[in-house]
LOSE-579545 format. One record per atom (N, C-alpha, C): y negated, z negated, x negated; atom name; residue number from 1. Coordinates in steps of 0.001 Angstrom, whole numbers, plus 500000, padded with zeros to 6 digits. Each point is the difference from the previous one (the first is absolute). Example, Ala and Ser with C-alpha at 12.3 -4.5 7.8 and 13.67 -1.06 7.14 Angstrom:
<atoms>
> c2, c3, c1, atomo, num
> 505690, 492200, 486810, N, 1
> 498810, 500000, 500890, CA, 1
> 498800, 500000, 499100, C, 1
> 498950, 500720, 500350, N, 2
> 498810, 499940, 499180, CA, 2
> 498910, 499270, 500770, C, 2
</atoms>
This chain:
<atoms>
> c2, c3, c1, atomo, num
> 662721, 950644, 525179, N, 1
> 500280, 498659, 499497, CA, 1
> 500762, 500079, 498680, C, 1
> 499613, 499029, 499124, N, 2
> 500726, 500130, 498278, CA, 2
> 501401, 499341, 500414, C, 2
> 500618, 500650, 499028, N, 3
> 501487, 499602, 500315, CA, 3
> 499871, 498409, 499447, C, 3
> 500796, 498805, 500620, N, 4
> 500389, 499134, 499991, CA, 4
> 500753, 499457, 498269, C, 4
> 500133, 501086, 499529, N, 5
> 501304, 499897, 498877, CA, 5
> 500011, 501006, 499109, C, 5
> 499150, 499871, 498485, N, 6
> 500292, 501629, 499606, CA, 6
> 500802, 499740, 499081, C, 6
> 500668, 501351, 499601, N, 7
> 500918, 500340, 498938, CA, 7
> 499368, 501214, 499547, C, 7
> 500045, 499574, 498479, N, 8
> 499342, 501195, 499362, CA, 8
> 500450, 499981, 498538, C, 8
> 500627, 501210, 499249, N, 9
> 500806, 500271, 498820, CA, 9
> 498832, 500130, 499213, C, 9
> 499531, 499441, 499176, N, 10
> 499087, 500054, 498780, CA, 10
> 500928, 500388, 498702, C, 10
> 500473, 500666, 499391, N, 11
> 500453, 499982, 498736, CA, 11
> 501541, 499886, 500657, C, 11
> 500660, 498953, 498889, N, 12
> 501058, 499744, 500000, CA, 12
> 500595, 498703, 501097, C, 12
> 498538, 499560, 500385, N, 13
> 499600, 498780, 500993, CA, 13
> 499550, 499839, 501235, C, 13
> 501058, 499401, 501022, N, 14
> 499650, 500142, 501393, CA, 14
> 499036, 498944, 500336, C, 14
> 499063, 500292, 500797, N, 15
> 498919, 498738, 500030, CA, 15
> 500360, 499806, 501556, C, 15
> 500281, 499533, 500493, N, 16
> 500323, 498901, 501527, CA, 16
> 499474, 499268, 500276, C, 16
> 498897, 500489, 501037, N, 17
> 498245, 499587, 499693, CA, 17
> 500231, 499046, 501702, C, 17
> 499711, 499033, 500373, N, 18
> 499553, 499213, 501621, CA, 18
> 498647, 500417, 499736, C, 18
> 499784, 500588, 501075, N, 19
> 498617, 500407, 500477, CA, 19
> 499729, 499908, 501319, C, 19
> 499583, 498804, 500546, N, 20
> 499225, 499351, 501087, CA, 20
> 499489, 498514, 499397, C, 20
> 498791, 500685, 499259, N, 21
> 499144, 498675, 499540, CA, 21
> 499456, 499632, 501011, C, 21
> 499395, 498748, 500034, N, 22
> 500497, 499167, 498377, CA, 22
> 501063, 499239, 500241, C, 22
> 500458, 499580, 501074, N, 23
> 501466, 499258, 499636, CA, 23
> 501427, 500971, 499967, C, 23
> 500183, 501094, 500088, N, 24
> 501186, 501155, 500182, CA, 24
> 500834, 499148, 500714, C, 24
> 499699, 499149, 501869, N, 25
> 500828, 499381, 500449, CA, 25
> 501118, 500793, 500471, C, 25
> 501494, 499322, 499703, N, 26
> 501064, 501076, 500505, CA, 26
> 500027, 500049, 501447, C, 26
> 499707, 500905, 500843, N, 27
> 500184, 500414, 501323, CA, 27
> 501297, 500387, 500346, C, 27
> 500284, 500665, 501682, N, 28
> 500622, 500744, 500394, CA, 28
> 500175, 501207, 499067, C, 28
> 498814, 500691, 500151, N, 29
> 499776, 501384, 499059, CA, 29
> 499982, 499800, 498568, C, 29
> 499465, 498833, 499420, N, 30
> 500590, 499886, 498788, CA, 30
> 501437, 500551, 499434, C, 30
> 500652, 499371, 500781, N, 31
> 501258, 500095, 499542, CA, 31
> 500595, 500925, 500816, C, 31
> 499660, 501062, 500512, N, 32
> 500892, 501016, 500584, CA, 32
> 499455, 501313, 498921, C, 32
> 498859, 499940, 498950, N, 33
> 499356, 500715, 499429, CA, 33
> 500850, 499534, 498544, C, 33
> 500073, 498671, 499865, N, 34
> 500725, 499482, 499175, CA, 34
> 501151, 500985, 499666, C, 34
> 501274, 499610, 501300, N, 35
> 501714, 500380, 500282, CA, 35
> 499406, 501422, 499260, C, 35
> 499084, 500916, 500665, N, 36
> 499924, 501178, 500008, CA, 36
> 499719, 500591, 498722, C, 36
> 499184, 499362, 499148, N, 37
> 499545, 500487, 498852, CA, 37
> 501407, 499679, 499000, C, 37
> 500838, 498522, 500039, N, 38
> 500918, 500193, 498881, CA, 38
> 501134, 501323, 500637, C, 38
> 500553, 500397, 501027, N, 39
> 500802, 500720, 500550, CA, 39
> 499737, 501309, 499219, C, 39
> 499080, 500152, 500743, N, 40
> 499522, 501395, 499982, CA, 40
> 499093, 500373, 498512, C, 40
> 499452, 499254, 498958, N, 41
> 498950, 500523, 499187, CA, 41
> 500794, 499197, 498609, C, 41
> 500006, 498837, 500217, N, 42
> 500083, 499182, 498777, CA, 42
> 501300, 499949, 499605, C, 42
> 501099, 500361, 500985, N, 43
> 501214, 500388, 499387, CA, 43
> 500522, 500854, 499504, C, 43
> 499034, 501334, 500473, N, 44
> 500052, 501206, 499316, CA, 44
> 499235, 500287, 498365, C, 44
> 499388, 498984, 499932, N, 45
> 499185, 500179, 498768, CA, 45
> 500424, 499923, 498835, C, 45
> 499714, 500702, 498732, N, 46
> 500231, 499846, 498951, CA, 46
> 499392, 499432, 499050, C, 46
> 498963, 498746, 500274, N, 47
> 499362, 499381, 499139, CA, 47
> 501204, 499189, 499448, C, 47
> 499352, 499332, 499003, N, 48
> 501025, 499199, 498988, CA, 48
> 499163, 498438, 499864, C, 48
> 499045, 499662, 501018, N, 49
> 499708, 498772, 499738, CA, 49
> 499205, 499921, 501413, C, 49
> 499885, 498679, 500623, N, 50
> 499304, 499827, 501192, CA, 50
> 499056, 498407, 500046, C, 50
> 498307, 500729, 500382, N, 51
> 499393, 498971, 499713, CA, 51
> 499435, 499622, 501689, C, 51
> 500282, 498581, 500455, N, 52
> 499472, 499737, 501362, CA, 52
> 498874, 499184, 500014, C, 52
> 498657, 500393, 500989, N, 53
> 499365, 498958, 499925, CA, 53
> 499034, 500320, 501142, C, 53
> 498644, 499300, 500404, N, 54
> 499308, 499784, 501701, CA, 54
> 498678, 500530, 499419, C, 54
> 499416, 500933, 501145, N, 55
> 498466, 500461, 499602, CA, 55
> 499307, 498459, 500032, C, 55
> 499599, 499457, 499161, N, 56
> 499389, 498149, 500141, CA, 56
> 501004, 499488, 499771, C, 56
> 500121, 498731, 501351, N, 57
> 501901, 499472, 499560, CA, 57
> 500857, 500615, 499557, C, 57
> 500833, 499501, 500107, N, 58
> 501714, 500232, 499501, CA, 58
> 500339, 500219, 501978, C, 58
> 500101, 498986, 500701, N, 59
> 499872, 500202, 501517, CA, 59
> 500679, 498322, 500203, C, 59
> 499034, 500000, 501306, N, 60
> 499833, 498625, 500711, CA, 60
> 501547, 499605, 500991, C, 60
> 500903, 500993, 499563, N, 61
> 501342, 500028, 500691, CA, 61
> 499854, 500361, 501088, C, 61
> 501242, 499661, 500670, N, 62
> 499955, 500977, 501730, CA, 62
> 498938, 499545, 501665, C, 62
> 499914, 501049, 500282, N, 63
> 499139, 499050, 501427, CA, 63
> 500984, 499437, 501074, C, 63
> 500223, 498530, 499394, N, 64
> 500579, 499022, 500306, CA, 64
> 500317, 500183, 502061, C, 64
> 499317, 500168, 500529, N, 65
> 500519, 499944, 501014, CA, 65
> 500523, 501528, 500628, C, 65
> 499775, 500867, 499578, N, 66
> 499864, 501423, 500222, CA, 66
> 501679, 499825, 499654, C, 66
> 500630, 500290, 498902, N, 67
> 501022, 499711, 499417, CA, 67
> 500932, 498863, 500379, C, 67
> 499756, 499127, 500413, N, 68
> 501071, 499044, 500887, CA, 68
> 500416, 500532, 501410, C, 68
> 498613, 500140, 500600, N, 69
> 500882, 500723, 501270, CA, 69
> 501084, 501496, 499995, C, 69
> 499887, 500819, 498659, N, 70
> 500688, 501013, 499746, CA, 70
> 501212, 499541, 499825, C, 70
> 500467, 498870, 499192, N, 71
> 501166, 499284, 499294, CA, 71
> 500564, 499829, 501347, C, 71
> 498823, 498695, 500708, N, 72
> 501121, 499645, 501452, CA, 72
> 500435, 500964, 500770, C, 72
> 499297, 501129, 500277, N, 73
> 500933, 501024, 500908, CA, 73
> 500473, 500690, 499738, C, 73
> 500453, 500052, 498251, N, 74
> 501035, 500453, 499713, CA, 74
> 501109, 499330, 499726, C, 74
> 500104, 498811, 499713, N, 75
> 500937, 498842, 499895, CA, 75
> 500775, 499764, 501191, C, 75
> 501223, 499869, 499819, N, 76
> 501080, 499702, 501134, CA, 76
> 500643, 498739, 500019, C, 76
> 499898, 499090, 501024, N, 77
> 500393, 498041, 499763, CA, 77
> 500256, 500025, 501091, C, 77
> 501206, 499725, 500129, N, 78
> 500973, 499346, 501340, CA, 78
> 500207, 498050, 499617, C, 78
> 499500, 499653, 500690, N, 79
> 500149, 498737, 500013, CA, 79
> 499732, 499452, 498778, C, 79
> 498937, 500412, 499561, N, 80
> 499292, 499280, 498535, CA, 80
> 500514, 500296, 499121, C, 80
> 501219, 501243, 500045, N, 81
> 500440, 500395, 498909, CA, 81
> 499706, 501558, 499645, C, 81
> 499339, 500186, 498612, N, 82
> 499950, 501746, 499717, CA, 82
> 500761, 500460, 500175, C, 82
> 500388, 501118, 500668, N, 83
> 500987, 501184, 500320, CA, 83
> 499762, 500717, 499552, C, 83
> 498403, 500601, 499593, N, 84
> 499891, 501143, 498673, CA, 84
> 498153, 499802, 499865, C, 84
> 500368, 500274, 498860, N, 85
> 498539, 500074, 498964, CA, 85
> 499116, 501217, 500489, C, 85
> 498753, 499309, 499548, N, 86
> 498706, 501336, 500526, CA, 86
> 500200, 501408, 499108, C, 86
> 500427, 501043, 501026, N, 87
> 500003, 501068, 498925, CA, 87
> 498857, 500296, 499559, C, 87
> 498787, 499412, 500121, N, 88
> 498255, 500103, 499450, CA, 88
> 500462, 499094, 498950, C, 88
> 500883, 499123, 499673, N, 89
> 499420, 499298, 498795, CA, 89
> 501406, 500338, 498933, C, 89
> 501068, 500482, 500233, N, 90
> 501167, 500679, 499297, CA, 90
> 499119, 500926, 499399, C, 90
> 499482, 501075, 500509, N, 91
> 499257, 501157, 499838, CA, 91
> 498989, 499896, 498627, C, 91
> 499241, 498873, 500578, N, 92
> 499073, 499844, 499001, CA, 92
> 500564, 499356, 499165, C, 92
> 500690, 499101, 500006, N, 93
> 500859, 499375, 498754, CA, 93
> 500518, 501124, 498791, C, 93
> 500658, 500945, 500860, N, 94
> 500432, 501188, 499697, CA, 94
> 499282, 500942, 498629, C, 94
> 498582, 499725, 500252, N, 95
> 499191, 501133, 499857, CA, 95
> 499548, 499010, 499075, C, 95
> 499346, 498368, 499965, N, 96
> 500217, 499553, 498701, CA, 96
> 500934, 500370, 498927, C, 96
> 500696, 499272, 500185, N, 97
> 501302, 500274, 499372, CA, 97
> 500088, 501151, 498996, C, 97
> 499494, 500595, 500751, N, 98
> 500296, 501585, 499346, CA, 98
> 499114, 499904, 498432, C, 98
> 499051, 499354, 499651, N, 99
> 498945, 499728, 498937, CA, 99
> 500537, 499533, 499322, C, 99
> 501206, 498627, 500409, N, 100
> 500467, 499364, 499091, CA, 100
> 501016, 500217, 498785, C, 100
> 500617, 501051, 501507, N, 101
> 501314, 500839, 499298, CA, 101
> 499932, 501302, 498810, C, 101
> 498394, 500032, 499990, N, 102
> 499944, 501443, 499369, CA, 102
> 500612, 499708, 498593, C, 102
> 499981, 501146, 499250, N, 103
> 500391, 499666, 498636, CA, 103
> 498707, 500144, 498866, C, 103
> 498857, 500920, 500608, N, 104
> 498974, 499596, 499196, CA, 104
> 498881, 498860, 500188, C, 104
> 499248, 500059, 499094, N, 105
> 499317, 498586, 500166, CA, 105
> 499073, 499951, 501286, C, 105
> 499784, 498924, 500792, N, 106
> 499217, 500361, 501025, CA, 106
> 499348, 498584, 499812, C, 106
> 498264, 500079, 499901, N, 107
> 498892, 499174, 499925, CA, 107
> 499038, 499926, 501106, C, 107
> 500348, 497896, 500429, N, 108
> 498869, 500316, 501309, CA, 108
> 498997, 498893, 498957, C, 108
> 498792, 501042, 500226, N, 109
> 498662, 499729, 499650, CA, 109
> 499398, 499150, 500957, C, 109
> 499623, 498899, 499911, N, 110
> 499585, 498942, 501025, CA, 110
> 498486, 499696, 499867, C, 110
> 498972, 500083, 500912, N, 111
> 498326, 499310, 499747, CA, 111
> 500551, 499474, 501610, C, 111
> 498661, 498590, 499672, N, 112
> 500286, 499639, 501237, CA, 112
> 501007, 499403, 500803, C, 112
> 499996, 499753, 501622, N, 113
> 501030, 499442, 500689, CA, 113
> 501549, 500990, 499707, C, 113
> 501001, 499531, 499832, N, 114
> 500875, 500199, 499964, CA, 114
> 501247, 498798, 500678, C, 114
> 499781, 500009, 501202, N, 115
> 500703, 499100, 500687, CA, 115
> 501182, 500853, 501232, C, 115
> 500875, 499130, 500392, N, 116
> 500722, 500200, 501324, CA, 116
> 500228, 501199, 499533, C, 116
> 501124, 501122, 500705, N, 117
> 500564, 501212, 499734, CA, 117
> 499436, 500506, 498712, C, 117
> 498106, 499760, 499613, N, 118
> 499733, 500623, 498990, CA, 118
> 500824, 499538, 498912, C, 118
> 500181, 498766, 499727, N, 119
> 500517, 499399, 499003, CA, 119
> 501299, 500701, 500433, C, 119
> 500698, 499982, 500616, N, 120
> 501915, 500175, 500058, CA, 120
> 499624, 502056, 499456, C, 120
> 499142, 500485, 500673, N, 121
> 500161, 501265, 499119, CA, 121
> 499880, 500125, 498500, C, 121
> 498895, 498806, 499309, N, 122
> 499777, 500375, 498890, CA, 122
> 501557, 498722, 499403, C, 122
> 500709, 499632, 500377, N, 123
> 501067, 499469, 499341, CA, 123
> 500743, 500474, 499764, C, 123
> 500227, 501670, 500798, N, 124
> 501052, 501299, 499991, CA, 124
> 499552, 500660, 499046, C, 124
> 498457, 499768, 499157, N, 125
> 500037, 500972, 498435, CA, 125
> 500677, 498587, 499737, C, 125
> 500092, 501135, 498726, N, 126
> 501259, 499280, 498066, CA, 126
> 498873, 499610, 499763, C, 126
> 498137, 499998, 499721, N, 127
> 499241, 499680, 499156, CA, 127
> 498858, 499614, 500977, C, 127
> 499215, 498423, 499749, N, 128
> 498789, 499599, 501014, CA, 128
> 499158, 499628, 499110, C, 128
> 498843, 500881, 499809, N, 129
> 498721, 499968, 499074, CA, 129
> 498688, 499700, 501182, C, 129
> 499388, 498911, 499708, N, 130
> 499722, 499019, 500985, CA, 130
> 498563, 499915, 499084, C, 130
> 498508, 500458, 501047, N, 131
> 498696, 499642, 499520, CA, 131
> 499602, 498714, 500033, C, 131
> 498559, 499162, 499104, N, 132
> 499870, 498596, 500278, CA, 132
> 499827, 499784, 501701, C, 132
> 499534, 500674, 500965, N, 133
> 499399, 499636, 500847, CA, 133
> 501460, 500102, 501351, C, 133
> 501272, 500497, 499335, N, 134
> 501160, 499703, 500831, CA, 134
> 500739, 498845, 500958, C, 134
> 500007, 500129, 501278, N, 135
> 500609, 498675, 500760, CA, 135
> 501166, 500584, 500161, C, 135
> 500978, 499626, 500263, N, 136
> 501342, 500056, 499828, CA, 136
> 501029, 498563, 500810, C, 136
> 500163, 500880, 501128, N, 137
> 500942, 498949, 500689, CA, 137
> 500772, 500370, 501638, C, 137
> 500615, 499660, 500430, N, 138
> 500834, 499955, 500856, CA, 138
> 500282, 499052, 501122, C, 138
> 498813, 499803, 501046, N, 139
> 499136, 499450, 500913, CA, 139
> 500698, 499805, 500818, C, 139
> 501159, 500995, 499919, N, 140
> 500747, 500053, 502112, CA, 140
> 500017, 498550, 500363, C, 140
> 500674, 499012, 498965, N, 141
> 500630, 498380, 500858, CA, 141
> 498540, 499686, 500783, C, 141
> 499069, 499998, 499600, N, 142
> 498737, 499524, 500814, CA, 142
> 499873, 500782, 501236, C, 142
> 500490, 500806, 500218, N, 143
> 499856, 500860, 501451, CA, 143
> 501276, 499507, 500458, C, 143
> 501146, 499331, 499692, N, 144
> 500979, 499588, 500275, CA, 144
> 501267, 500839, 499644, C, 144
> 499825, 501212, 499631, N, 145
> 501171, 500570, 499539, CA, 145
> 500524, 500258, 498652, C, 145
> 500839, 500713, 499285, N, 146
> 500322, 500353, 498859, CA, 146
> 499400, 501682, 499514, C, 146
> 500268, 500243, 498641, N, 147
> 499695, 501226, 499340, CA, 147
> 501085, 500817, 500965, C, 147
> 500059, 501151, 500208, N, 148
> 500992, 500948, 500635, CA, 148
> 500474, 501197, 499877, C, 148
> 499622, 500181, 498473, N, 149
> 500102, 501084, 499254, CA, 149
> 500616, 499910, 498626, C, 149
> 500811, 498955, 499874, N, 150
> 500456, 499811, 498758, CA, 150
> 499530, 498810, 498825, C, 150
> 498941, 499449, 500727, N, 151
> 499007, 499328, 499192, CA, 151
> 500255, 498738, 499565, C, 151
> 501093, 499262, 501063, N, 152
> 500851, 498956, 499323, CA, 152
> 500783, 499960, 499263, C, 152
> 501172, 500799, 499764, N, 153
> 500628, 499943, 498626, CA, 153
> 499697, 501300, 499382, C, 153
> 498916, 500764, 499605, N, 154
> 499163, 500557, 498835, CA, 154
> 499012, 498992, 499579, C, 154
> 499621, 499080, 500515, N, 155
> 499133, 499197, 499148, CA, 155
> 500962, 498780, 499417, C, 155
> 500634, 499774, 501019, N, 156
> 501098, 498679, 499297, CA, 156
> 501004, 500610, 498757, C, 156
> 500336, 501183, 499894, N, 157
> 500950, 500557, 499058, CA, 157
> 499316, 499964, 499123, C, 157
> 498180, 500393, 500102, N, 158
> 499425, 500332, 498390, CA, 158
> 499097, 498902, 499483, C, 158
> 499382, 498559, 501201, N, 159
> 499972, 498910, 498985, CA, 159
> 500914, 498836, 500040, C, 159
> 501601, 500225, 500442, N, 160
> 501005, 498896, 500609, CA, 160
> 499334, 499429, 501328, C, 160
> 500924, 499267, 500657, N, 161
> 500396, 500068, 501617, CA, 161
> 499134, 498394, 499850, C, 161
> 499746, 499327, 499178, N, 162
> 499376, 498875, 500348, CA, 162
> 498939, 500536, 500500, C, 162
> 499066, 500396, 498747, N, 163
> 498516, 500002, 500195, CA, 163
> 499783, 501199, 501348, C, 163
> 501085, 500789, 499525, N, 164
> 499469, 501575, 500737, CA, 164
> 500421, 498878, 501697, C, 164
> 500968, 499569, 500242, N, 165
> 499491, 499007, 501742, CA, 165
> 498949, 499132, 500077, C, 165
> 499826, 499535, 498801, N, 166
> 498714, 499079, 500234, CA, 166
> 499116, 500715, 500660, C, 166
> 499287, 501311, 499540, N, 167
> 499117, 500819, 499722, CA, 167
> 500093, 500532, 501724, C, 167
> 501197, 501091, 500238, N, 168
> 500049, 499981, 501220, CA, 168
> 499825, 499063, 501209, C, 168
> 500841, 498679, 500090, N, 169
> 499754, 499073, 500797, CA, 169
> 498689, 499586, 500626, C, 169
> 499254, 499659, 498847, N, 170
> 498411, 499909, 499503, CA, 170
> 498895, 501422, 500453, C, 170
> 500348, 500760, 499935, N, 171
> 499184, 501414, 499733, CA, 171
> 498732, 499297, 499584, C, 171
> 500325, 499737, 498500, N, 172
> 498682, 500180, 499364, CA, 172
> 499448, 501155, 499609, C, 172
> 498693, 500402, 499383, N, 173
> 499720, 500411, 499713, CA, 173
> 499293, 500077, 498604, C, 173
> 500567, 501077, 499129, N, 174
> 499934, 499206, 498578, CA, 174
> 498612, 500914, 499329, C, 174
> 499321, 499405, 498863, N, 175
> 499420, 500875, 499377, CA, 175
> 500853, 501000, 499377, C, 175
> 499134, 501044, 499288, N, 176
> 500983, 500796, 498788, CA, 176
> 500083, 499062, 498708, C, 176
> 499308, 499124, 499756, N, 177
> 500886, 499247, 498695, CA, 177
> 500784, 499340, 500451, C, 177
> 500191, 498954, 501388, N, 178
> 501640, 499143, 500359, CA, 178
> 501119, 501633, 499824, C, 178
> 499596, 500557, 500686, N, 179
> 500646, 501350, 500356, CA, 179
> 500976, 500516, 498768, C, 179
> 498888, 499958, 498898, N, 180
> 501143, 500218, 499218, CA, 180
> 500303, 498923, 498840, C, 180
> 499746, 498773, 500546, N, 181
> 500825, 498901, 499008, CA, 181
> 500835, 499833, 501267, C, 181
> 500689, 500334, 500769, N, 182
> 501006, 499652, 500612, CA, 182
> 500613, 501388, 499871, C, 182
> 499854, 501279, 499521, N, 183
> 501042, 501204, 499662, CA, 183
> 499677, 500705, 501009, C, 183
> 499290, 499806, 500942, N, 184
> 500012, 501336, 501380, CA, 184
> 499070, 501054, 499555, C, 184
> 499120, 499945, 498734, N, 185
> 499178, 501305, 499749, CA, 185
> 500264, 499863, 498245, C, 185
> 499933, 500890, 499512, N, 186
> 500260, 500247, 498748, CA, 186
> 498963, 500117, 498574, C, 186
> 498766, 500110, 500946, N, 187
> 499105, 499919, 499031, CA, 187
> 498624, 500273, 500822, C, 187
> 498968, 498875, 499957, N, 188
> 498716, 500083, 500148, CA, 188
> 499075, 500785, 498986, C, 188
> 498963, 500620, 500574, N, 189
> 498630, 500299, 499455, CA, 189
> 499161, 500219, 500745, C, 189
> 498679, 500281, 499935, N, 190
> 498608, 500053, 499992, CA, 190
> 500560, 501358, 501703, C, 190
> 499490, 499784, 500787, N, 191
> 500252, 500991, 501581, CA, 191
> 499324, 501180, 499870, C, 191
> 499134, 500101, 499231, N, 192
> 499532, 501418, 499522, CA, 192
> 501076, 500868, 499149, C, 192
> 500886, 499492, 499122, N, 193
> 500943, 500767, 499205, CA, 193
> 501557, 499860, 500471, C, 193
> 499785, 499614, 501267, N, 194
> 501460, 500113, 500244, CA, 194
> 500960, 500928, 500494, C, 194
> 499200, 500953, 500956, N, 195
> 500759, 501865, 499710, CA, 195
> 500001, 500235, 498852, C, 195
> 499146, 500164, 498883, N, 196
> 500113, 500887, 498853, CA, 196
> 500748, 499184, 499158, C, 196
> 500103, 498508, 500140, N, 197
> 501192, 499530, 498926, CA, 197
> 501602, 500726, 500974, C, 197
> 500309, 499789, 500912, N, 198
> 501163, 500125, 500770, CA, 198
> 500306, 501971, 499357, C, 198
> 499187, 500467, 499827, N, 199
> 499947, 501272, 499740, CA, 199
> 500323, 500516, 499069, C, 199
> 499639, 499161, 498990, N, 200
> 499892, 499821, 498081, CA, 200
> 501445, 499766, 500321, C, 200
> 500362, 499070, 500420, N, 201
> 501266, 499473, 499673, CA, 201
> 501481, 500694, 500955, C, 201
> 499692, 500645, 500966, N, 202
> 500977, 501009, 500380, CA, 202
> 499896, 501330, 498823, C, 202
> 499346, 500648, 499713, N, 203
> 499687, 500718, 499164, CA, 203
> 500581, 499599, 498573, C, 203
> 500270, 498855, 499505, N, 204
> 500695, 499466, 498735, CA, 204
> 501226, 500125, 500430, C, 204
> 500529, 499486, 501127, N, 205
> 501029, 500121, 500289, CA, 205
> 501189, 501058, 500485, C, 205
> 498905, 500998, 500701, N, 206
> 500410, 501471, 500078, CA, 206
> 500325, 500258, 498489, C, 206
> 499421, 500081, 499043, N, 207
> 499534, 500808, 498952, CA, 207
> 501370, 499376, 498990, C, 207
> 499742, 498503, 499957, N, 208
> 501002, 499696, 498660, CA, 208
> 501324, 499250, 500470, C, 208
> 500289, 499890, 501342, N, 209
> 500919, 499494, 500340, CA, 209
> 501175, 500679, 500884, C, 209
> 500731, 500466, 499424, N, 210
> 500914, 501181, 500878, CA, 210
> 500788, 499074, 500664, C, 210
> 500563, 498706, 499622, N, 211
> 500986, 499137, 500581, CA, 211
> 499320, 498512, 500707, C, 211
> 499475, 501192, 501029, N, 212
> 498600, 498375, 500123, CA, 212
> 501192, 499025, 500979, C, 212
> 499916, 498993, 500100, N, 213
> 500584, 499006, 500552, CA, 213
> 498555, 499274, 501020, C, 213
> 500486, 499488, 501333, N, 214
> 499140, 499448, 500574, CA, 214
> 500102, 498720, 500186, C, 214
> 500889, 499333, 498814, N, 215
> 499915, 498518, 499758, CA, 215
> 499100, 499562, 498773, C, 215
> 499893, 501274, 498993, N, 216
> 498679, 499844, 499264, CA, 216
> 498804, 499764, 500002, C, 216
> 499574, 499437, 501133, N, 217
> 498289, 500384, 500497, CA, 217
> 499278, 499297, 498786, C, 217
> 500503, 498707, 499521, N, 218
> 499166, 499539, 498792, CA, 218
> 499885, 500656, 499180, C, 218
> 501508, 500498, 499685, N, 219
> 500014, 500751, 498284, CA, 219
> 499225, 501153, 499971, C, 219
> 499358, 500793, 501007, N, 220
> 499422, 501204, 499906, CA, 220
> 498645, 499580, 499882, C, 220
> 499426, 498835, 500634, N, 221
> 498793, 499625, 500186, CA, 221
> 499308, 499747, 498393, C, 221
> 501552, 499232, 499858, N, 222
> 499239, 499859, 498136, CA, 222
> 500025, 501128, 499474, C, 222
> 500306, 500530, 500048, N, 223
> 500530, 501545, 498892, CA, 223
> 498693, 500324, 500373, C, 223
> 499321, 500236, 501293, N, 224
> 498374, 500865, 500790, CA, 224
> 499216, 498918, 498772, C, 224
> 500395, 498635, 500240, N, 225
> 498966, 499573, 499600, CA, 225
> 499738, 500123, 498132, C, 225
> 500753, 500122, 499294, N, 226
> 500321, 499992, 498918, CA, 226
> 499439, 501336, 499384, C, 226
> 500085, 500812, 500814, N, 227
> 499424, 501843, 499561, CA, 227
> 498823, 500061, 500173, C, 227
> 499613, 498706, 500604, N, 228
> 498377, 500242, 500253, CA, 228
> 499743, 499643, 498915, C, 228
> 500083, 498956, 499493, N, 229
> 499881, 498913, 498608, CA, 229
> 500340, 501125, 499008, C, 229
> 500577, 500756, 499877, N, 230
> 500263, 500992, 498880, CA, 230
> 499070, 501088, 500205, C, 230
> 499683, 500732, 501086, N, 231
> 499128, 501003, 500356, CA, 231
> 498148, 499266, 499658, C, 231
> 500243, 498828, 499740, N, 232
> 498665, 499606, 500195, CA, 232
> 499187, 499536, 498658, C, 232
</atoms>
């Protein structure tokens, strides 16, 4: 059986591939392949830029019921009150997290659904390069619950707490142009060039930016885009 999750050092560039097309839904095993690969592979690595993205999708988020019953029997409530949090979803929080915190640039490459957990992983890259044919959204309220991975205040911090609750409350589901006239993806194009732009542009950034900052995601985008215009 193909692994669930590859990691593979190309160059100077880690590619952090979901591979269970076509939706790369997050499972049980998803995410124990997940924990396992940043622990053990991706923390040891010496690439200097990290590009994420789904063999087809981006991924259709987690299998919604598979994953709730894990939460509830790990969750502890005495009289309707939490006594302690799912160590399945600390864990994985955990192991997000870890993308966000890096210090080099890390790019999730998006085609396709990118909803529920998918979306809260790709909100943990600094940079969301988003094809025309991208959906983008955060569905849980319609199943009745919330994001549970961080996905409420990472989306409310990066387009403000109005829209980013609207959005949750709602679980709409947005195209990639609402997507990024509301700030949650950084730049649309054509779904055929959206690894090799995400690629171009870690690669600029490896190359000419020693003090990369991961509040820059625009300013680098222009600089990619601007060298083309000169190279061309």
């Amino acid at each position: 059986m193909d692994n669930i999750i590859l990691f593979e050092e190309r160059g100077q560039i880690g590619h952090l591939i979901l591979n269970d097309p076509p939706a790369n839904k997050m499972t049980k095993d998803f995410f124990v392949e997940f924990h396992s690969l940043v622990r053990e592979k991706i923390i040891k690595s010496s690439v200097k830029g990290i590009i994420i993205y789904g063999n087809r999708h981006y991924s259709s988020g987690a299998d919604f019921g598979q994953i709730r019953d894990i939460v509830m029997a790990s969750t502890t409530v005495d009289n309707d009150e939490i006594i302690s949090y799912s160590s399945f979803l600390i864990t994985t929080r955990n192991s997000l997290n870890f993308f966000s915190s890096l210090s080099i640039p890390v790019v999730s490459a998006i085609r396709g659904f990118c909803i529920g957990s998918g979306l809260e992983l790709a909100l943990y890259s600094h940079i969301r390069i988003c094809g025309t044919n991208g959906m983008i959204g955060l569905p849980e309220s319609t199943f009745g619950y919330l994001p549970g991975l961080g996905g409420t205040y990472k989306l409310a911090s990066l387009i403000g707490y109005g829209k980013g609750s609207e959005l949750i409350l709602s679980g709409e589901i947005l195209t990639a142009e609402d997507a990024y006239k509301y700030g949650i993806v950084d730049k649309v194009i054509h779904k055929n060039h959206v690894i090799t732009y995400a690629e171009q542009l870690l690669n600029l950034i490896i190359k000419n930016e020693p003090n990369y900052s991961k509040k820059d995601a625009l300013s680098y985008i222009t600089k990619y885009e601007n060298s083309i215009i000169l190279d061309s």
